[in-house]
MDAnalysis code that builds the backbone (N, CA, C; Angstrom):
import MDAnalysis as mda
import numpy as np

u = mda.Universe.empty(555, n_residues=185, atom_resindex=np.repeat(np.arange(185), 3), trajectory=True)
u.add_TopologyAttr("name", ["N", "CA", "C"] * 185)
u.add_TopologyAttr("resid", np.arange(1, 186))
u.add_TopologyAttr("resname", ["UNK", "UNK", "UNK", "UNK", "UNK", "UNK", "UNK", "UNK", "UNK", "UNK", "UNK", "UNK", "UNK", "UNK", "UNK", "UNK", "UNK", "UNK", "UNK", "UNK", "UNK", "UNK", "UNK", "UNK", "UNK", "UNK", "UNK", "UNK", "UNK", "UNK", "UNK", "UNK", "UNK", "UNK", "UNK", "UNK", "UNK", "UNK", "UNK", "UNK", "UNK", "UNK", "UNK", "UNK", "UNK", "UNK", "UNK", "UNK", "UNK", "UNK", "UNK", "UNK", "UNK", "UNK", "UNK", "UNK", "UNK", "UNK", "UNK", "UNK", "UNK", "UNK", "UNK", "UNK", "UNK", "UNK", "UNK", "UNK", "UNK", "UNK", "UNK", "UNK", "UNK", "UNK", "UNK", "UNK", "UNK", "UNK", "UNK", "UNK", "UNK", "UNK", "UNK", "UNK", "UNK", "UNK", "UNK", "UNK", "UNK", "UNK", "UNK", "UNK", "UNK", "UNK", "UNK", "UNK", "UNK", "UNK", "UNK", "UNK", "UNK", "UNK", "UNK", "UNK", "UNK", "UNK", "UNK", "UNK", "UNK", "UNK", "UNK", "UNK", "UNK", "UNK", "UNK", "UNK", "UNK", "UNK", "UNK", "UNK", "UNK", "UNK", "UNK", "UNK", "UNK", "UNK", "UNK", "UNK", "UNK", "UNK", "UNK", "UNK", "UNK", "UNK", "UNK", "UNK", "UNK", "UNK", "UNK", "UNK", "UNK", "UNK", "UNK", "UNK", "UNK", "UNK", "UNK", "UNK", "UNK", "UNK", "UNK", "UNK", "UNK", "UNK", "UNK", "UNK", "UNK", "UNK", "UNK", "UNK", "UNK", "UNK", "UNK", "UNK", "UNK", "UNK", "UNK", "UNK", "UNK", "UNK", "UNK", "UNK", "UNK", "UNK", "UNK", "UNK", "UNK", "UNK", "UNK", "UNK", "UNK", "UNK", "UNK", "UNK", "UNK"])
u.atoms.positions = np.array([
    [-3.661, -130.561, -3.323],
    [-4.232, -131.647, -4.114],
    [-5.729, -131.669, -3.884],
    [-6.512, -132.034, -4.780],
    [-7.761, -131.631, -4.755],
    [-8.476, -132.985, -4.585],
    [-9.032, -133.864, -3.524],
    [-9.599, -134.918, -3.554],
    [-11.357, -135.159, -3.242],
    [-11.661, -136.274, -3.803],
    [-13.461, -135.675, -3.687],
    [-14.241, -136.654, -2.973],
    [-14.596, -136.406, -2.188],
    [-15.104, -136.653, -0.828],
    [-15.496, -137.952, -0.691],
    [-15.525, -138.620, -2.142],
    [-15.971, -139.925, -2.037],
    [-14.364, -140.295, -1.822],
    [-13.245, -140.061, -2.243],
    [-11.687, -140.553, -2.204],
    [-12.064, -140.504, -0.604],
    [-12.195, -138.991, -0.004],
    [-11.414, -138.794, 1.578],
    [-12.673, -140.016, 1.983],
    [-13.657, -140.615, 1.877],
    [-14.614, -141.317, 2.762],
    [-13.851, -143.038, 2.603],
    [-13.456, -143.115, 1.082],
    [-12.504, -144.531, 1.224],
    [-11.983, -144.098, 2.071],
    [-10.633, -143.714, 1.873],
    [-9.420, -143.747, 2.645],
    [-9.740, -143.106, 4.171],
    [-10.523, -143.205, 4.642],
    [-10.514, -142.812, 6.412],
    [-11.091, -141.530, 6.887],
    [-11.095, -140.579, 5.603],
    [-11.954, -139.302, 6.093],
    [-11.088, -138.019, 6.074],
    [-9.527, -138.241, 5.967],
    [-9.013, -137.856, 6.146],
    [-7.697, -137.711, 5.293],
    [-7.024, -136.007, 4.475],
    [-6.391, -136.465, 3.650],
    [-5.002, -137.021, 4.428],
    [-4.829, -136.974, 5.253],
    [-3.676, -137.655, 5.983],
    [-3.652, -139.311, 5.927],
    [-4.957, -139.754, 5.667],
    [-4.555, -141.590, 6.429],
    [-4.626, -141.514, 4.480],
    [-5.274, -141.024, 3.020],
    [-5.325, -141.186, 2.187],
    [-3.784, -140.616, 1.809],
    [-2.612, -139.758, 2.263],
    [-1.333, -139.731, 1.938],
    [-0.511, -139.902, 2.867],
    [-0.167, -141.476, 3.726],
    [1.086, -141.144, 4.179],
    [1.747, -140.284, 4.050],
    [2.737, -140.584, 3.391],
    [3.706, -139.876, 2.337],
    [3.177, -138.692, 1.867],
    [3.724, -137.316, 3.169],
    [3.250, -136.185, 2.648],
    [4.343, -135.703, 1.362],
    [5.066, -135.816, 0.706],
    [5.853, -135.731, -0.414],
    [4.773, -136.053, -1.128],
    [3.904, -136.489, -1.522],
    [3.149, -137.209, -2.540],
    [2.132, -136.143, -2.848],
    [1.547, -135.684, -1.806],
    [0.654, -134.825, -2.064],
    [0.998, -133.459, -1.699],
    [1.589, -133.049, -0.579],
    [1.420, -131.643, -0.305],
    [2.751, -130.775, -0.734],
    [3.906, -131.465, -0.584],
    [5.446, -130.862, -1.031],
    [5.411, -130.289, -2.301],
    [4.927, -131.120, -3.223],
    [4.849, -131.448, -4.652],
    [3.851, -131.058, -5.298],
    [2.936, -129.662, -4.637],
    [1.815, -129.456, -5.458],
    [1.677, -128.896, -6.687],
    [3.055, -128.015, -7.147],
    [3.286, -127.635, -8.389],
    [3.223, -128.277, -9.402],
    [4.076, -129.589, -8.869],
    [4.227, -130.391, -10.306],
    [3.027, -131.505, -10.420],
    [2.211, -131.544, -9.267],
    [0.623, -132.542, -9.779],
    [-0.003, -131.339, -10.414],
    [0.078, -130.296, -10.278],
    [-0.632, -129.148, -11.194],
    [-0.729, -129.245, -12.267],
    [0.911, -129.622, -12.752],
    [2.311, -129.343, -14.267],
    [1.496, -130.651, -14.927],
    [1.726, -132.048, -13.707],
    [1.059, -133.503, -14.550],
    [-0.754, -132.818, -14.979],
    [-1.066, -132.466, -14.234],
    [-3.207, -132.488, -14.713],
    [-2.743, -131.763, -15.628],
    [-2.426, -130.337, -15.525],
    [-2.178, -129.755, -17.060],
    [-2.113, -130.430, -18.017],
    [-0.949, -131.092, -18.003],
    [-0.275, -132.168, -18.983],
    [-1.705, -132.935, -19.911],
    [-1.785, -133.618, -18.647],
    [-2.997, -134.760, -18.880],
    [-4.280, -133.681, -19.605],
    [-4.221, -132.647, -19.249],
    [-5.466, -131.937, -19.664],
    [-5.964, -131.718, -20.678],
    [-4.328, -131.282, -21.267],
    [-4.625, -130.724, -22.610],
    [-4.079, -131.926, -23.812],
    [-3.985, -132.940, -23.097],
    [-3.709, -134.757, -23.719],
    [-5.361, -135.219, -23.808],
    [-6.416, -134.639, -23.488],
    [-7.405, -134.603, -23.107],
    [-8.200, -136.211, -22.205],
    [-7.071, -136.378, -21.534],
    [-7.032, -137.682, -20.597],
    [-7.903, -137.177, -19.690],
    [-7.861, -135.866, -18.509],
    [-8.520, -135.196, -17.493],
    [-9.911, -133.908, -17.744],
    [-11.086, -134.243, -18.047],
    [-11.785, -133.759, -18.192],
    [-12.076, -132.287, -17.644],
    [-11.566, -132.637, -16.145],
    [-11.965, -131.482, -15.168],
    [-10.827, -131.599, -14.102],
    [-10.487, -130.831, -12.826],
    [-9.919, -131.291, -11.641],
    [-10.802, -132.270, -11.582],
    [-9.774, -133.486, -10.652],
    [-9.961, -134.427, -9.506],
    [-10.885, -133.841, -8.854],
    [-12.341, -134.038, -8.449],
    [-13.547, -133.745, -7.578],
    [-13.581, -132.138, -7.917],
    [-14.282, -132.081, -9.171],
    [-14.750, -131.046, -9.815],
    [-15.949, -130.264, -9.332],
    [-16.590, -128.810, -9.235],
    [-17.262, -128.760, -8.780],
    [-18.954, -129.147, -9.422],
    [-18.652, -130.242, -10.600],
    [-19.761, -130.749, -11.149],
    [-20.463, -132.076, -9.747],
    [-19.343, -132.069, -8.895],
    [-19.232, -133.101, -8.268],
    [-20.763, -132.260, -6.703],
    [-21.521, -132.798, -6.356],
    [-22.493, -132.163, -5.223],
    [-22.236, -132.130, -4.023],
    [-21.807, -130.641, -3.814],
    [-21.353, -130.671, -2.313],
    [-19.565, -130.145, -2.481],
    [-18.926, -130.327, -3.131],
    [-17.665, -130.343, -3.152],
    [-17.689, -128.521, -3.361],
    [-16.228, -128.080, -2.474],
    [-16.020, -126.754, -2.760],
    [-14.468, -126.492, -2.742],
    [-13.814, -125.239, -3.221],
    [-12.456, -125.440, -3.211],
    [-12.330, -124.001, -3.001],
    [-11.335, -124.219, -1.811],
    [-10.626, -123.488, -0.829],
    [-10.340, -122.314, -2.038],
    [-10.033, -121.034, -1.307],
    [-9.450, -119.743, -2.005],
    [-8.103, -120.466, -3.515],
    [-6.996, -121.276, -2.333],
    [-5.915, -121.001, -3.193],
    [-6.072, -122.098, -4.440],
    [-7.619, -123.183, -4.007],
    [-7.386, -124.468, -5.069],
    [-8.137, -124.050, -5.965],
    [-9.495, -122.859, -5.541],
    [-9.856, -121.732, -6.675],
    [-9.051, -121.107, -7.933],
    [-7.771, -120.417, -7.462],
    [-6.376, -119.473, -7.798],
    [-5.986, -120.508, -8.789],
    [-5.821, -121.653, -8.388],
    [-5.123, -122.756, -8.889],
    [-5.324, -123.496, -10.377],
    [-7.404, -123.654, -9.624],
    [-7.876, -123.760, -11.038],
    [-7.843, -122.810, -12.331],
    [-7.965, -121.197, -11.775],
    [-8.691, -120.717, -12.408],
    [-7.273, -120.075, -13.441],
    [-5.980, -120.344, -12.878],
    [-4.655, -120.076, -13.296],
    [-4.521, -120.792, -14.588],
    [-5.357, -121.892, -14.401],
    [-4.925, -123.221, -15.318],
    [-5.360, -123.130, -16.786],
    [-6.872, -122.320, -16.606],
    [-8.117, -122.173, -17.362],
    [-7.416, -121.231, -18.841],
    [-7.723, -122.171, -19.799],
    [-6.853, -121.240, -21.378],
    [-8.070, -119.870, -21.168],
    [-7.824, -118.849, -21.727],
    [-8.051, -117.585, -22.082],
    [-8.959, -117.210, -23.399],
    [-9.832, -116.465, -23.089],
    [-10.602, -116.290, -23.984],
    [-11.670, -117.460, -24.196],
    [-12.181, -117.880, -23.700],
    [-12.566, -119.057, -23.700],
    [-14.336, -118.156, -24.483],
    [-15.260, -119.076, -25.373],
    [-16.317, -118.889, -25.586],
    [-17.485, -119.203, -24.276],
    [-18.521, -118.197, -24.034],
    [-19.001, -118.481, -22.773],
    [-20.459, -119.152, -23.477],
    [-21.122, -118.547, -24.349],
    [-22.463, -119.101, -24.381],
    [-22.634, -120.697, -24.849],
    [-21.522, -121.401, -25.582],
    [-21.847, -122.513, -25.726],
    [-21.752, -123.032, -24.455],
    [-21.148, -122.779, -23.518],
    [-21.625, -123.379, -21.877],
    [-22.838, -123.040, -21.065],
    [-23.223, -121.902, -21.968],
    [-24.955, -121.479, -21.308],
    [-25.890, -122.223, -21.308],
    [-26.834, -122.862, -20.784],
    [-27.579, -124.044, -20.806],
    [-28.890, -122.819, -21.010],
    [-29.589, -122.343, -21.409],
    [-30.946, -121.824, -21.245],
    [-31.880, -122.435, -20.623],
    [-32.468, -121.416, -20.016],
    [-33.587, -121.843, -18.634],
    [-34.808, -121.976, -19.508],
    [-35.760, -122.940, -19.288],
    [-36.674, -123.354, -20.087],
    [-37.653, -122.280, -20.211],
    [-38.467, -122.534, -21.326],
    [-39.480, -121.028, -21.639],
    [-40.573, -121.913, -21.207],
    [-41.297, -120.858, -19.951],
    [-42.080, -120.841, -19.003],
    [-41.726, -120.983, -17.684],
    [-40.618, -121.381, -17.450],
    [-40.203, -122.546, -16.378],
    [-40.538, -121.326, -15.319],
    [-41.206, -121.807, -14.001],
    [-41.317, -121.192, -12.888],
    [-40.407, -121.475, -11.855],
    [-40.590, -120.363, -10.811],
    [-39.380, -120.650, -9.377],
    [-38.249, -120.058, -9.790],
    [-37.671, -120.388, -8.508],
    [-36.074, -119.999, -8.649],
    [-35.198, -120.220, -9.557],
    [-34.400, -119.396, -9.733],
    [-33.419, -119.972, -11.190],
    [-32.050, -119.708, -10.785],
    [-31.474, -119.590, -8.978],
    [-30.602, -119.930, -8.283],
    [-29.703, -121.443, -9.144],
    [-28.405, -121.537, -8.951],
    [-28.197, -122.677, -9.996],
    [-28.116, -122.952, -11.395],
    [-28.905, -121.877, -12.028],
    [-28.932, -121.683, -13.468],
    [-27.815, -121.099, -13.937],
    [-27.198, -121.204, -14.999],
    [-26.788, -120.168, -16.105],
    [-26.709, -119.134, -15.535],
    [-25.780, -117.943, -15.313],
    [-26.500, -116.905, -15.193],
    [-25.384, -116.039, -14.600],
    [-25.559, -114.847, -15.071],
    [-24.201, -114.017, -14.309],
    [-24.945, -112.397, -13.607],
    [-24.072, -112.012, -12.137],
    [-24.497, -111.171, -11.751],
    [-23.457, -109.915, -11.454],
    [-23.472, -109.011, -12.488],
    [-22.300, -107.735, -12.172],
    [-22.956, -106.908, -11.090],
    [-22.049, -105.903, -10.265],
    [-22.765, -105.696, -9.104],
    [-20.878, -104.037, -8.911],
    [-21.674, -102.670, -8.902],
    [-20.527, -102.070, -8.642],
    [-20.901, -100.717, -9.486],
    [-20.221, -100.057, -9.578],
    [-20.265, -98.584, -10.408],
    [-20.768, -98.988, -12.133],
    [-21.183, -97.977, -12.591],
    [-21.497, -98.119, -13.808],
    [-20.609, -98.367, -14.831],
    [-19.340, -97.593, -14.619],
    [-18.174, -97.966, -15.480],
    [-17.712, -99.554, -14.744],
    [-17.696, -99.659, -14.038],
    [-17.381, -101.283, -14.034],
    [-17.972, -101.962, -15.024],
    [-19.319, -102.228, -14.505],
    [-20.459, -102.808, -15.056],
    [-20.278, -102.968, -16.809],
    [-19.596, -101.677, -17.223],
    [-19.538, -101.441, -18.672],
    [-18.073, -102.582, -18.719],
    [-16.926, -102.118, -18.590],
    [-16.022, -102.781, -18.832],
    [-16.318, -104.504, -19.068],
    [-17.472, -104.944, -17.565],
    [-17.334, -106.002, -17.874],
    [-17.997, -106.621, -18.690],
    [-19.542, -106.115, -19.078],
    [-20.256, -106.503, -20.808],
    [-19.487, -105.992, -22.041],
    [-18.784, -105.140, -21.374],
    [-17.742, -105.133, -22.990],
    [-16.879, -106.526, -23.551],
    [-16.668, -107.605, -22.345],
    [-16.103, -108.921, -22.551],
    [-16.903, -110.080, -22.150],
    [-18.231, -109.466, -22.549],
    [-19.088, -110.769, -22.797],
    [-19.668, -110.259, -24.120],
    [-19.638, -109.817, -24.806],
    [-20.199, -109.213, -26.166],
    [-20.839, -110.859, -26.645],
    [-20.127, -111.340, -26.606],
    [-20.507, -113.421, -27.311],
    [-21.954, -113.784, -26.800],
    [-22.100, -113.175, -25.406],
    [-23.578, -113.476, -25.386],
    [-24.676, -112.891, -26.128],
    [-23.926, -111.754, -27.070],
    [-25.887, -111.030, -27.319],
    [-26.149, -111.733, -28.755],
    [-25.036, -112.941, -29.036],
    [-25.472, -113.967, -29.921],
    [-26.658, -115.002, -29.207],
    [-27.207, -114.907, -27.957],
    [-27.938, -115.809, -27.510],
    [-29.310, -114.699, -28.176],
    [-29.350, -113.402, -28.229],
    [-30.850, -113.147, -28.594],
    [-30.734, -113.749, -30.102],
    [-32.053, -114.631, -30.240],
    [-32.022, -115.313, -31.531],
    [-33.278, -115.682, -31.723],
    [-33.187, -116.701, -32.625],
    [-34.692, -116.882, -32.741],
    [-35.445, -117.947, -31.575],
    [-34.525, -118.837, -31.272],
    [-34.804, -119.846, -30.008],
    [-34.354, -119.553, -28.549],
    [-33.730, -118.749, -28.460],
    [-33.138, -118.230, -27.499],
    [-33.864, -116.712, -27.343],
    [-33.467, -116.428, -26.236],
    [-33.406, -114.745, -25.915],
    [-32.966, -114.522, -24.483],
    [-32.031, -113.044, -24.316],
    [-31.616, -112.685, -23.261],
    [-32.465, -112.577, -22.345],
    [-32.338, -112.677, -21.161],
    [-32.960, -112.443, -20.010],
    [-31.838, -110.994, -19.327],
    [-32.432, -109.812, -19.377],
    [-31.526, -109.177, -18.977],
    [-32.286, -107.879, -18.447],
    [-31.541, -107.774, -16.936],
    [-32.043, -106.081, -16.521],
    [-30.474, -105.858, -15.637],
    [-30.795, -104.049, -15.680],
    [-29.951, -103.694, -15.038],
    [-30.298, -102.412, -14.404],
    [-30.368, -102.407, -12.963],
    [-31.429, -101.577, -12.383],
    [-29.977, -100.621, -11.161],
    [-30.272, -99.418, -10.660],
    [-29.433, -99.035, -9.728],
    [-29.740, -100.469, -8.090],
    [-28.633, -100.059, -7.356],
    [-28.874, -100.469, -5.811],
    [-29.432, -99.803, -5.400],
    [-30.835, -100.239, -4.382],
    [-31.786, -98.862, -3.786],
    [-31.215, -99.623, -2.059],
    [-31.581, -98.351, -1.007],
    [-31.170, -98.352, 0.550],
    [-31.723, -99.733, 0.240],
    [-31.749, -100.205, 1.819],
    [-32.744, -101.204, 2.348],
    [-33.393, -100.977, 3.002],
    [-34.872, -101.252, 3.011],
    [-36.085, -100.502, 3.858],
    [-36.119, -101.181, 4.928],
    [-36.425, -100.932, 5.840],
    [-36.312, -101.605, 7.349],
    [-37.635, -100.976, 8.265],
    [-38.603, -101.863, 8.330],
    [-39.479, -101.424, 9.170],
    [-38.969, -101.394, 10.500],
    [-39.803, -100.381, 11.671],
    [-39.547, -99.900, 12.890],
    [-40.108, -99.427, 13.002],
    [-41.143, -99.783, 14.418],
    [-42.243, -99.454, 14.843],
    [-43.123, -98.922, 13.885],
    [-43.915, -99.793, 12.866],
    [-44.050, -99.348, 11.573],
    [-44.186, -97.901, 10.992],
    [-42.699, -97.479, 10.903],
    [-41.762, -96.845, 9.685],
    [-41.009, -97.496, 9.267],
    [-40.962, -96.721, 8.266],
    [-39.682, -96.988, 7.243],
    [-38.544, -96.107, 7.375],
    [-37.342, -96.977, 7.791],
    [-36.078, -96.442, 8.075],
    [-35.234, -97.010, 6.406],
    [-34.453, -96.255, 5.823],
    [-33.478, -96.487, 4.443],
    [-32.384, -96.736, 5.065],
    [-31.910, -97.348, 5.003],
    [-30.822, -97.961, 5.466],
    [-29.842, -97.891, 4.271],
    [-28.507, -97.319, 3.957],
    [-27.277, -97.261, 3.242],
    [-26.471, -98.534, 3.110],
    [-26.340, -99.522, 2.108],
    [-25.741, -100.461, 1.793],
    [-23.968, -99.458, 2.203],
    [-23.257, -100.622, 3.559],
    [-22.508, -100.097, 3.607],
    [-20.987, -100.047, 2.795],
    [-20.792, -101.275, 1.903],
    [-19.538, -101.207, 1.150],
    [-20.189, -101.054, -0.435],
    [-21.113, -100.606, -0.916],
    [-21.665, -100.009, -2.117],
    [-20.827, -99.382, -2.698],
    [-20.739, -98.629, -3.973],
    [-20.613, -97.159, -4.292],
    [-21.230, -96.396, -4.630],
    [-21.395, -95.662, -4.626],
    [-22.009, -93.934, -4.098],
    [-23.405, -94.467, -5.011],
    [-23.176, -94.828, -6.542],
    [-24.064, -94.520, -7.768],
    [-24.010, -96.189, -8.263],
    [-24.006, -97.051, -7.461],
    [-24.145, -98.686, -7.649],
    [-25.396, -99.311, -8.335],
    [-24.722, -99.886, -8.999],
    [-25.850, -100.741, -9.821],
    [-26.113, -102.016, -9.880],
    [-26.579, -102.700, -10.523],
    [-26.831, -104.830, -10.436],
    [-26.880, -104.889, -11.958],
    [-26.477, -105.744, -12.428],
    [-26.862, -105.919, -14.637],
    [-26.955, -107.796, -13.732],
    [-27.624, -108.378, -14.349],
    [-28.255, -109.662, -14.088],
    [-28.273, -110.003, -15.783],
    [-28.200, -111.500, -16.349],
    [-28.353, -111.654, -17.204],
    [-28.102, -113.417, -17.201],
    [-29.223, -113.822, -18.115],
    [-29.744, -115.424, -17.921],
    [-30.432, -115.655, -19.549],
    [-29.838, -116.912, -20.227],
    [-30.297, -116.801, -21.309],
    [-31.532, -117.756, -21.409],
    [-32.459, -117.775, -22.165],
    [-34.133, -117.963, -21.961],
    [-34.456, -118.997, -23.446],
    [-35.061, -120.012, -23.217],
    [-35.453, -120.249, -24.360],
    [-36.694, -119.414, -24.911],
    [-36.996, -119.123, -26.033],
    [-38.032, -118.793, -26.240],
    [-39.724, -119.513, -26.931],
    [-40.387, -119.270, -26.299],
    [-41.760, -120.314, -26.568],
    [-42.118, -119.799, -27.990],
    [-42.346, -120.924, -28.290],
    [-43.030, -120.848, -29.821],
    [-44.604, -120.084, -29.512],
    [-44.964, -120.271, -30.614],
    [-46.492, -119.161, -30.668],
    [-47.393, -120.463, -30.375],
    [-47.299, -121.306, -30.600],
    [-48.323, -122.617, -30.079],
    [-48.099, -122.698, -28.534],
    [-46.768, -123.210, -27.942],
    [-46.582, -122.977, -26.856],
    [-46.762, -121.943, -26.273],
    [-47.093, -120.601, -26.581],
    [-47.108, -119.554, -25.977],
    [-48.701, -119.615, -25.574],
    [-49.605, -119.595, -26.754],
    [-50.439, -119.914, -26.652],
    [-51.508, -120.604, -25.565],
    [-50.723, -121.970, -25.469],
    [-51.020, -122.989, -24.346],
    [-50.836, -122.416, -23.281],
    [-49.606, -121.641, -23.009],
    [-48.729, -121.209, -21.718],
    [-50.146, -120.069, -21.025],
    [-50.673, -119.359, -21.885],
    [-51.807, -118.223, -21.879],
    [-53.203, -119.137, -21.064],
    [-53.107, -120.042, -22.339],
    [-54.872, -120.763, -21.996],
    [-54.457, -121.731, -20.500],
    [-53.684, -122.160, -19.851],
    [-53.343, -122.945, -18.791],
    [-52.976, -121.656, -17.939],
    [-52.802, -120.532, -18.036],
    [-52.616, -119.777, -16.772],
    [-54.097, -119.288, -16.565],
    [-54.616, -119.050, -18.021],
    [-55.849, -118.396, -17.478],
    [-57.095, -119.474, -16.340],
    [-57.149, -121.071, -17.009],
    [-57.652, -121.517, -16.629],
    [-57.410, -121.948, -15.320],
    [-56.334, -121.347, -14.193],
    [-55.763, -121.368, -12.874],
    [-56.309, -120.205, -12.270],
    [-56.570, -119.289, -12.719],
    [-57.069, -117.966, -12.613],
    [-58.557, -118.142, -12.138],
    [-58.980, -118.901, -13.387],
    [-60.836, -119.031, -13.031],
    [-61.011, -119.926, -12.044],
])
């Protein structure tokens, strides 16, 4: 049962003092599954009980399995893409954004089932996308450089990264130009 941290902080901290009655929650986890389903697609339950929209909340391997069992198929991905603002600086950790990571034929298989995104290059939008090999890791020592072999890699490993971007208008672009330069001088 999936409870969210504000539930376990009422009830004592603990999912034990929040279920006596372990029948209620832990015996019976199939069929609170069978009810959220239910409720889900009644569109009563938005998300799991302490979703990870929720800050801070995380779910164990099997309540992962659980969710992700639940999740209808085929689902459209870019209308859930939020685009990262055009200009926006810093990290974009948290964003939108997906990272394939493995042999090249992987890599392929798996943009073969995102095809829906290269509807984001558009006129307001545009992909953010590279896909570069894995290089060693350089490791200074006694200043040299030692290459160091990523050890669970494969042989010919690669990264495809991809983040969808708004794109700046030509006025905004503009501005974006005359405000960097004037940081410059």
């Amino acid at each position: 049962m999936l409870v969210t941290p504000t539930e376990l902080k009422h009830h004592g901290g603990s999912r034990e003092a929040m279920c006596p009655t372990r029948e209620t929650c832990f015996s019976r986890p199939l069929v609170l599954i069978a009810r959220w389903a239910a409720n889900r697609l009644r569109g009563m339950v938005p998300l799991l009980k302490g979703s990870t929209k929720e800050k801070g909340l995380r779910m164990n391997k099997k309540e992962a399995l659980r969710h992700w069992q639940l999740l209808e198929g085929d689902q459209p991905i870019l209308p859930h893409f939020t685009p990262i603002a055009a200009g926006a600086k810093g990290s974009t950790l948290g964003a939108c954004g997906i990272r394939i990571s493995g042999n090249p034929a992987f890599i392929d298989a798996v943009l073969s089932r995102l095809k829906d995104l290269l509807a984001a290059e558009a006129q307001s939008t545009r992909l953010n996308l590279s896909r570069r090999p894995v290089r060693p890791i350089a490791i200074t020592q006694d200043d040299s450089v030692v290459e160091k072999q990523r050890r669970n890699a494969d042989m010919d490993a690669e990264t495809c990264h991809i983040q969808v971007r708004e794109r700046m208008t030509k006025a905004r672009r503009n501005a974006f130009i005359e405000q960097s330069r004037n940081v410059l001088i």
